[in-house]
VOPAGU-2260 file (C-alpha; in pm, 1 decimal, decimal comma):
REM VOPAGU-2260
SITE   aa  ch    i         X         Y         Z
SITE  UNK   A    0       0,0       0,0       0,0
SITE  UNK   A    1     105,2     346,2     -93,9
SITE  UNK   A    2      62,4     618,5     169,7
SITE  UNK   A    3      58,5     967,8      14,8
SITE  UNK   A    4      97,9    1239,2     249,5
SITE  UNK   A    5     -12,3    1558,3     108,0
SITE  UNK   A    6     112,0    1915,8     203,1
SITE  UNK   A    7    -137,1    2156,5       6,4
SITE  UNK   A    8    -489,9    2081,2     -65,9
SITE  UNK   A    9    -448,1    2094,3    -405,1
SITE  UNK   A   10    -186,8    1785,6    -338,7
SITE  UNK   A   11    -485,4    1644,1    -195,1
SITE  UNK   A   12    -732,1    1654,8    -435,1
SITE  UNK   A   13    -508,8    1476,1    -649,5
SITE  UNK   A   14    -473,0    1172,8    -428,2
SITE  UNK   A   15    -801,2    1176,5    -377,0
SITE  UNK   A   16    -892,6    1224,0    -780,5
SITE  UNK   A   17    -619,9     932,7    -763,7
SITE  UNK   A   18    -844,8     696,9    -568,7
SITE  UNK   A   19    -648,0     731,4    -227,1
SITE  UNK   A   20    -861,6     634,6      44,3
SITE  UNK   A   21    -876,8     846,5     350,5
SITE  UNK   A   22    -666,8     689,7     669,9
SITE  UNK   A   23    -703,6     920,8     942,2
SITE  UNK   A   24    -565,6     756,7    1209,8
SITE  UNK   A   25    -621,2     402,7    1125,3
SITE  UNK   A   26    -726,4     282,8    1413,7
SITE  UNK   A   27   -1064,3     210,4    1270,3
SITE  UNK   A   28    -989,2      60,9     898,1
SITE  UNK   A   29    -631,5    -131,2     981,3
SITE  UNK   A   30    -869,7    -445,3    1101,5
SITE  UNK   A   31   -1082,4    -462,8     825,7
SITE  UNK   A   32    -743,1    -374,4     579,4
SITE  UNK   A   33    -599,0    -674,4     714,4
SITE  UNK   A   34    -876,6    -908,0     685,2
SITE  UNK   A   35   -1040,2    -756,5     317,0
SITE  UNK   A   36    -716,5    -651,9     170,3
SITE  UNK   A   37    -510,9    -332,0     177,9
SITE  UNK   A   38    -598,4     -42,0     -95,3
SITE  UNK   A   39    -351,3      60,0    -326,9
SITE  UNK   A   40    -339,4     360,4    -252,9
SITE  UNK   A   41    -379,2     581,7      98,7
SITE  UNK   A   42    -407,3     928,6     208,6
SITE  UNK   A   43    -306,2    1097,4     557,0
SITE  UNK   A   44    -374,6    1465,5     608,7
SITE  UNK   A   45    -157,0    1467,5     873,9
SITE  UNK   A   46     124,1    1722,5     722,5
SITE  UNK   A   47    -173,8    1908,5     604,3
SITE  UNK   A   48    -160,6    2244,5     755,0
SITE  UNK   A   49    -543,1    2317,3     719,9
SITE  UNK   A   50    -598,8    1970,1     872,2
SITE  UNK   A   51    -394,4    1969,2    1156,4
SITE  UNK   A   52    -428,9    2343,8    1318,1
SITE  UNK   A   53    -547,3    2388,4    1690,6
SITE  UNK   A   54    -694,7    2747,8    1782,4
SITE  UNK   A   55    -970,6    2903,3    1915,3
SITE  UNK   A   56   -1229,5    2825,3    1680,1
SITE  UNK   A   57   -1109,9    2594,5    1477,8
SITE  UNK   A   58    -986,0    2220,2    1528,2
SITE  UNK   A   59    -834,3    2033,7    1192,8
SITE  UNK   A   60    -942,4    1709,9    1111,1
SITE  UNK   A   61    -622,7    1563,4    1084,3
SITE  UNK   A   62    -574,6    1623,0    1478,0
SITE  UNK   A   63    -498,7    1335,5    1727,0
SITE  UNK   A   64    -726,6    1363,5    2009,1
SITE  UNK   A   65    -484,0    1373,9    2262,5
SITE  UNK   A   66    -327,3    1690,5    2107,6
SITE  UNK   A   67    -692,5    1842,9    2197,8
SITE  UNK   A   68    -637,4    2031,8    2493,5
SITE  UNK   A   69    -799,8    2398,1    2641,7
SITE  UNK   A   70    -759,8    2593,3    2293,1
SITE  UNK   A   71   -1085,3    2447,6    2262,5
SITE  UNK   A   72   -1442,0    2463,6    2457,3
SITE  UNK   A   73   -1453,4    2246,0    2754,8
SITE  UNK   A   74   -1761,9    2043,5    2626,0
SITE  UNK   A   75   -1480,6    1926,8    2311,6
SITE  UNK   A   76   -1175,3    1887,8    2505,2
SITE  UNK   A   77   -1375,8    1665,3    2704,6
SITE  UNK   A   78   -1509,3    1400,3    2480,5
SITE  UNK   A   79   -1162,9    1406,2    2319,4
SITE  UNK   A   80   -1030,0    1309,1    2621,3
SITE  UNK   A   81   -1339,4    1022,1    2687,1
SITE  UNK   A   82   -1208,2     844,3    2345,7
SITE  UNK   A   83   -1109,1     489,9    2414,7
SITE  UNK   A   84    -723,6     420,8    2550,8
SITE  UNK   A   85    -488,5     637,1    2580,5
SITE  UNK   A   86    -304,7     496,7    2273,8
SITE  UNK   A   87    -609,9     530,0    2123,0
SITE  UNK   A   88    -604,4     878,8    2149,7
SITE  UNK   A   89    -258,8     915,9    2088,6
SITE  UNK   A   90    -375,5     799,3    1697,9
SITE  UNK   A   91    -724,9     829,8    1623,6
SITE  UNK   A   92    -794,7    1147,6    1452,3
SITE  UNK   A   93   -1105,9    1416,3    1514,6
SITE  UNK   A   94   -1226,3    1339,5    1169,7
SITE  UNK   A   95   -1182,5     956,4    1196,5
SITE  UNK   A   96   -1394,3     974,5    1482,3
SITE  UNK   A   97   -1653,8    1194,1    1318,6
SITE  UNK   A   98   -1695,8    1051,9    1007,7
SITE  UNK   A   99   -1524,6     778,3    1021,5
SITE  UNK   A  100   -1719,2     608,6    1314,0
SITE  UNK   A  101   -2024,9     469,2    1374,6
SITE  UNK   A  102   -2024,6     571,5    1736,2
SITE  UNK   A  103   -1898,1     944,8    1646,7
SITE  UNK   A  104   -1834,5    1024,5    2034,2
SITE  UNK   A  105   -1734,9    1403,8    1940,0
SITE  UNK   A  106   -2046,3    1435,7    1736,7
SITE  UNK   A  107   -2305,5    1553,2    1981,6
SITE  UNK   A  108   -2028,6    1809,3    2125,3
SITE  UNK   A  109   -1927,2    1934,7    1771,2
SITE  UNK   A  110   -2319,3    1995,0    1740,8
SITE  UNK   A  111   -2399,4    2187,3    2098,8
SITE  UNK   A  112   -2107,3    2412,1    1962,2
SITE  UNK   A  113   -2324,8    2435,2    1619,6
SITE  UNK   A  114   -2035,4    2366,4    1452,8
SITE  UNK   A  115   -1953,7    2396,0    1090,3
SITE  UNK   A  116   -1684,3    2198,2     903,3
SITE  UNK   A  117   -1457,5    2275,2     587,3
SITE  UNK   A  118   -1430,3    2016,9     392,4
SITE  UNK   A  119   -1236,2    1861,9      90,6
SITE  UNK   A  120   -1424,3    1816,3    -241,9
SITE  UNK   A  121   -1326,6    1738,2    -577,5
SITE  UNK   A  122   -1354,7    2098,3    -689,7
SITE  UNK   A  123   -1187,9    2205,3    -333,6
SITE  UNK   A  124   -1201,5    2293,8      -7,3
SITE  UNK   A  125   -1514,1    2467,1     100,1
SITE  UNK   A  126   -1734,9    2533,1     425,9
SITE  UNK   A  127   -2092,8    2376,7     444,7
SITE  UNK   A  128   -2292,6    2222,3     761,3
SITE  UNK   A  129   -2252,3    1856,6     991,3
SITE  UNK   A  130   -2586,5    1744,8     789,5
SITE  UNK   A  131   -2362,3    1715,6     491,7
SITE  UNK   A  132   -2074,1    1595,6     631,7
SITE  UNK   A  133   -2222,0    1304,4     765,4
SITE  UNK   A  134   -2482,8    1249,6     524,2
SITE  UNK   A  135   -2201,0    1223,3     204,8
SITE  UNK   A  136   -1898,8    1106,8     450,1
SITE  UNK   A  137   -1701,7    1422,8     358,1
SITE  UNK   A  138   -1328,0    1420,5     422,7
SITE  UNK   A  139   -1283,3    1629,3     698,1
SITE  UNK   A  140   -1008,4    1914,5     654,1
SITE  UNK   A  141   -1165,2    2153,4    1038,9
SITE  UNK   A  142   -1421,7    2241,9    1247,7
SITE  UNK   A  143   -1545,5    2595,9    1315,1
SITE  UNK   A  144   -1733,4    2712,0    1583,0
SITE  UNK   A  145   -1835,2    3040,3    1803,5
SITE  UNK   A  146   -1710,7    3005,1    2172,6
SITE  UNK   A  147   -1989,9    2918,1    2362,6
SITE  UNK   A  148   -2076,1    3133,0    2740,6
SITE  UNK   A  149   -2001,8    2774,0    2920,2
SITE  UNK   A  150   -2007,0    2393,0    2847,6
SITE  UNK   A  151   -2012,0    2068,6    3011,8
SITE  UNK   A  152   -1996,0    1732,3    2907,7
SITE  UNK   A  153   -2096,7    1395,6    3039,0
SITE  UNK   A  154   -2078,1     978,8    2936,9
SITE  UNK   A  155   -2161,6     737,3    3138,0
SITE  UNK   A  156   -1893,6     501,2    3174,8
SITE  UNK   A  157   -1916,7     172,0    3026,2
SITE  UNK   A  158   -1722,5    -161,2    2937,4
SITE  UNK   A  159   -1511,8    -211,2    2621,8
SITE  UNK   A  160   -1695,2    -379,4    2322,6
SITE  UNK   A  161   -2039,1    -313,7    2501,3
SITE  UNK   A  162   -2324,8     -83,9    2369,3
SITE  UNK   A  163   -2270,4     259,3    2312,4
SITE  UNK   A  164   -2264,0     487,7    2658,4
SITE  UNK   A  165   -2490,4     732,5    2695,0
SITE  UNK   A  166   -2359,6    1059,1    2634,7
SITE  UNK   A  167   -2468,4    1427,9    2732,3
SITE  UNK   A  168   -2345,3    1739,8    2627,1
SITE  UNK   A  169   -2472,5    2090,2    2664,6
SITE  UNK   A  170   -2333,5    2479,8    2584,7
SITE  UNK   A  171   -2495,9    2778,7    2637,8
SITE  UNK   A  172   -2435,2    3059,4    2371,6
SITE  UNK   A  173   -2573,3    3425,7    2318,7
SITE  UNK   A  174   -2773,1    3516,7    1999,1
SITE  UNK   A  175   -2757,2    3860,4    1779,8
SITE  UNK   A  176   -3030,7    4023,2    2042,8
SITE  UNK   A  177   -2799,1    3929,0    2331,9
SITE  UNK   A  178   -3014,3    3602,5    2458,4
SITE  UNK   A  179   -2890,4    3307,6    2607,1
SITE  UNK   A  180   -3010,1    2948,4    2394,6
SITE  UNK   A  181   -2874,1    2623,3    2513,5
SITE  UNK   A  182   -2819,0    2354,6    2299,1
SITE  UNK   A  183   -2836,5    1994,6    2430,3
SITE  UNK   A  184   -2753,3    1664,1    2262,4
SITE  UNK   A  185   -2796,0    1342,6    2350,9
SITE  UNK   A  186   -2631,3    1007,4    2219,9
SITE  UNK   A  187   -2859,2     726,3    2278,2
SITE  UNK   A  188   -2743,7     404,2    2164,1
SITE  UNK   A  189   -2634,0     492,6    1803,1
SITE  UNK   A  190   -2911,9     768,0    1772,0
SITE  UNK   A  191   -2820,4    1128,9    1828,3
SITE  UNK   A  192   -3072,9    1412,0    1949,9
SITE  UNK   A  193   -3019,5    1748,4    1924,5
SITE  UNK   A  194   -3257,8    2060,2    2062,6
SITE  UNK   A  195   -3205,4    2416,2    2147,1
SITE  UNK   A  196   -3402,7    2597,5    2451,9
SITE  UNK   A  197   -3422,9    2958,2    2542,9
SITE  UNK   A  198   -3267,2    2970,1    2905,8
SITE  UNK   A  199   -3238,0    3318,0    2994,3
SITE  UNK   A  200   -3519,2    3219,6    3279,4
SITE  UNK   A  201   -3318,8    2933,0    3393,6
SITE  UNK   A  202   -3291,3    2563,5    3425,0
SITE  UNK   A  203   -3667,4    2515,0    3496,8
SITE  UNK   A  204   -3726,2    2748,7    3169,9
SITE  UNK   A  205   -3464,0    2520,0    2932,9
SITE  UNK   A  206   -3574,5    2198,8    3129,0
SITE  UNK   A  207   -3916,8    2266,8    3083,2
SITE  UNK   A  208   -3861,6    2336,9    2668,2
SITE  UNK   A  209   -3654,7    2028,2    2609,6
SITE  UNK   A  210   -3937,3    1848,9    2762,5
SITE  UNK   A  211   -4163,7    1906,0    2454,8
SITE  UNK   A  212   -3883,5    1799,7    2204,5
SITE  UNK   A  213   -3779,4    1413,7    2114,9
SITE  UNK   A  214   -3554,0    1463,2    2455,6
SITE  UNK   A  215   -3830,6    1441,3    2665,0
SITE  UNK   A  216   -3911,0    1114,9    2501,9
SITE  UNK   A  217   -3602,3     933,8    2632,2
SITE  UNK   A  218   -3613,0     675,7    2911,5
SITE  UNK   A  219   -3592,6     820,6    3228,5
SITE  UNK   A  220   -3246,6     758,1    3305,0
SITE  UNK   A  221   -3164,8     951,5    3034,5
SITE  UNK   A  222   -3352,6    1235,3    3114,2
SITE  UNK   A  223   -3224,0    1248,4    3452,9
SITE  UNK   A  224   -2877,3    1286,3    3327,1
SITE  UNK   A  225   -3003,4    1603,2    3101,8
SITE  UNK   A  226   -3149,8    1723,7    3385,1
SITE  UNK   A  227   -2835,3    1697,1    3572,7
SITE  UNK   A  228   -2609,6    1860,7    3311,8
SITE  UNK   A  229   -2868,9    2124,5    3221,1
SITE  UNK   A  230   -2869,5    2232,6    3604,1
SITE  UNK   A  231   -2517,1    2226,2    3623,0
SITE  UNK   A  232   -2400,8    2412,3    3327,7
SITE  UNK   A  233   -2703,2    2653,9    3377,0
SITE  UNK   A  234   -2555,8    2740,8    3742,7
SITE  UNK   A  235   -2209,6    2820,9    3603,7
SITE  UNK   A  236   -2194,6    3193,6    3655,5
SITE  UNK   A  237   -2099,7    3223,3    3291,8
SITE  UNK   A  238   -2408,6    3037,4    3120,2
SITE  UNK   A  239   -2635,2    3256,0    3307,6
């Protein structure tokens, strides 16, 4: 197997126009490679400058997740660092993990940051929403997002090779008019729910919004640990 490592998108597009397949950080394909057969041809973006920068803002695709650290909102650095092993980490890349996996553990923070992602088509890079990302299993050059007032994260711990743990993660932001909306999502299984409440009044206020949404349709463990995190983050002095 050929690895290419590209240092310009342009050098990109070609392997990809080539028929490289994306690697990220292999810890999700090398299994499979060995038992189907490896690809002629592979593509890292990890010399990638656009893939691999770490700022407020912005996190590159190409990014290990243990390199994810407090340049980023809390509510992100956080499910990072809830990723499998530590040598997991230590390989498997943020857009491996987002489009890449079935269990997409940085998905429902990327989305309470209402994140959007550049990507890497065949006519170029552009910018364009997580619906589309995941929908056409985009490769991945960054994430974008606004800083959020505060953010907290939860996951219930569970056992290797078990179901998917349930995960919680919430950020409050302020609109154009100077409002405070929280956004909560949920990961449920393989399913992942995501609302936004007005909150300005509150936990009871947010609490009381999410009720009417598909969140208040969850078992009631589930909604217990919303409840939790909503209260929590919504008593931080910032997300008030």
């Amino acid at each position: 197997m050929l690895l290419r490592l590209p240092t310009s998108v342009t050098e990109a597009r070609e392997c990809l126009a080539d028929g490289a397949v994306p690697i990220g950080g292999a810890t999700l394909v090398w299994a499979t490679w060995q038992r189907d057969g490896f690809p002629e041809q592979a593509v890292s973006l990890r010399d990638l400058p656009e893939a691999t920068v770490v700022r407020p803002g912005t996190l590159g695709g190409a990014v290990v997740l243990h390199q994810v650290d407090d340049r980023v909102p809390e509510v992100l650095r956080r499910a990072a660092g809830s990723v499998g092993t530590g040598a997991v980490r230590r390989a498997a890349t943020v857009g491996g993990n987002l489009v890449g996996s079935s269990l997409r553990c940085l998905l429902p923070a990327a989305l309470v940051l209402d994140a959007s992602a550049t990507v890497l088509g065949p006519d170029g890079a552009y910018r364009t929403d997580l619906n589309e990302v995941l929908a056409k299993r985009h490769l991945l050059l960054a994430l974008h997002w606004r800083a959020p007032v505060a953010s907290g994260y939860h996951k219930r711990p569970a056992e290797a090779g078990g179901p998917p743990p349930l995960v919680v993660a919430t950020a409050v932001h302020t609109d154009a008019e100077g409002r405070h909306r929280l956004r909560v999502a949920v990961r449920d299984g393989y399913e992942v729910l995501s609302e936004v409440a007005a909150c300005d009044d509150g936990a009871d206020q947010a609490l009381g919004a999410l009720e009417r949404t598909d969140i208040g349709a969850l078992p009631a463990q589930a909604r217990e640990v919303v409840r939790r995190q909503v209260t929590g983050v919504l008593a931080d002095p910032a997300g008030r």
